[in-house]
C-alpha positions as CSV (number, residue, x, y, z in Angstrom):
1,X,0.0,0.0,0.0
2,X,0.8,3.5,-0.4
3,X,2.4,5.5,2.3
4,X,1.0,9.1,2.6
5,X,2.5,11.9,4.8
6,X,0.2,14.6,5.7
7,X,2.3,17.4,6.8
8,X,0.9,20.6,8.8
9,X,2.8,24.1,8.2
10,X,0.9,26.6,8.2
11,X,-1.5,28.2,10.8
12,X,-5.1,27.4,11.4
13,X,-6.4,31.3,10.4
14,X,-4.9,33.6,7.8
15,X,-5.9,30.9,5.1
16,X,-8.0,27.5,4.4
17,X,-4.4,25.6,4.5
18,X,-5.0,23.5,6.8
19,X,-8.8,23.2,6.7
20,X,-8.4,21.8,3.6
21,X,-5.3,19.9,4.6
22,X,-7.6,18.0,7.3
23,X,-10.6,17.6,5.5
24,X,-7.8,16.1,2.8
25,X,-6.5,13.3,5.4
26,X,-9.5,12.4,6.9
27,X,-11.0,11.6,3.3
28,X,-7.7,9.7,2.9
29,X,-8.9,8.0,6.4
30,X,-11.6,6.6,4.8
31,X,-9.7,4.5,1.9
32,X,-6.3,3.8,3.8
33,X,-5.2,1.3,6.3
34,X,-4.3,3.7,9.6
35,X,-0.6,2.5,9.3
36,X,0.2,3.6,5.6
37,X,-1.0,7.5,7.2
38,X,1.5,9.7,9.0
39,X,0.5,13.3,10.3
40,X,3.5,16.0,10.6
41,X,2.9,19.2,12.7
42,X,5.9,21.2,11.9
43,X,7.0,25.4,11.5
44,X,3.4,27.4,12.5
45,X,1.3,24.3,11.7
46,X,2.3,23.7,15.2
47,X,-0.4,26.3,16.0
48,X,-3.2,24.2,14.8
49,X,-2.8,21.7,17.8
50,X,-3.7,24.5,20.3
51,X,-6.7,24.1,23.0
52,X,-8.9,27.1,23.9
53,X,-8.4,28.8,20.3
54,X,-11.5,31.2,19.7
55,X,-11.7,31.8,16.6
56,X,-14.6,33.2,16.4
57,X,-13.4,36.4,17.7
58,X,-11.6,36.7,14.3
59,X,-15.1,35.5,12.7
60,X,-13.7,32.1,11.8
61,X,-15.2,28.7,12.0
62,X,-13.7,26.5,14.8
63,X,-11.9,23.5,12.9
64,X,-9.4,22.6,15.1
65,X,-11.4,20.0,17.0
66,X,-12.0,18.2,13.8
67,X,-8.5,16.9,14.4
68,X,-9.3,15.2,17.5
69,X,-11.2,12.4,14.4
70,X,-8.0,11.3,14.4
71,X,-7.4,9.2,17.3
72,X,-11.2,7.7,16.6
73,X,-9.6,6.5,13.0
74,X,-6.6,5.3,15.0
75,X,-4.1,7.1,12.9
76,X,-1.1,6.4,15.7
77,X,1.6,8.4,13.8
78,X,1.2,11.6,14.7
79,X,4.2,13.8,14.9
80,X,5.3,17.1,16.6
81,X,8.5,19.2,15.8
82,X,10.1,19.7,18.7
83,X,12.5,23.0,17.2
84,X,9.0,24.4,16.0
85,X,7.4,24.1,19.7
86,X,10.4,25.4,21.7
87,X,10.9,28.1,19.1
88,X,6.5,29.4,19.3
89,X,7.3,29.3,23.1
90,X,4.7,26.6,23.1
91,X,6.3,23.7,25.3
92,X,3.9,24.3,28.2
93,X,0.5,24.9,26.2
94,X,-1.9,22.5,26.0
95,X,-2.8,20.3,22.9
96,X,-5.8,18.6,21.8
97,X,-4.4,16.1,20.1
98,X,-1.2,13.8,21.6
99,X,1.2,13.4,19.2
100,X,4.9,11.9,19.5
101,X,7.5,14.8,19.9
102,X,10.7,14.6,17.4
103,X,13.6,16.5,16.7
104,X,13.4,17.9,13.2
105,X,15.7,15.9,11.7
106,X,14.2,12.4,12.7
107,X,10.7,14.3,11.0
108,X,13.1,14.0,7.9
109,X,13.9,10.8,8.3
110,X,10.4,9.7,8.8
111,X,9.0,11.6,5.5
112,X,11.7,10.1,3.7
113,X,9.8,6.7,4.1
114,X,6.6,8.0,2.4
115,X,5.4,7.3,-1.1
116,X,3.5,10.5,-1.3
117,X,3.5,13.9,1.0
118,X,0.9,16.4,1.2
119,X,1.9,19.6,2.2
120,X,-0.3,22.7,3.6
């Protein structure tokens, strides 16, 4: 099967990025085994991981918990970049959704693996 890599860079406002980025990998959900799917949060897609977010205050529609679909569709590789946390000063914020932590460089390695990446 086809390993995908779903890879999150961009913030959740300012641009449909990652709406459409999510609404992307949970169609993917739907015809892929849950092992051939990683999920990379890295740079300011970092930002779409947050709790207590409000958009609505900007007039946006609240996406973000959407994500939490995907520990009911058991996707288990879920990745964090750990340069891109320290460097939002976001190490002691909470997160919806818990992901494994990695140095940037092992997120390489891992992407490296896949047969396709989708970036937004």
């Amino acid at each position: 099967m086809t390993k995908l890599a779903f890879v999150f860079r961009t913030p959740p406002y300012g641009s449909s990025s990652s709406r459409e980025g999510l609404d992307t990998l949970l169609a993917a959900t739907a015809f892929c085994n849950e092992e051939d799917i990683s999920v990379f949060f890295i740079e300011d897609g970092v930002f779409n991981l947050l709790a207590h977010q409000q958009p609505e205050k900007i007039h946006q529609k609240d996406f973000i918990r959407t994500f939490k679909l995907l520990e009911l569709n058991e996707i288990e590789q879920r990745y964090l970049c750990e340069e891109s946390v320290v460097e939002r000063d976001l190490a002691d914020k909470e997160i919806i959704l818990p992901c494994h932590l990695l140095k940037r460089a092992d997120i390489i390695e891992k992407l490296q693996s896949a047969d396709k990446i989708f970036t937004f």
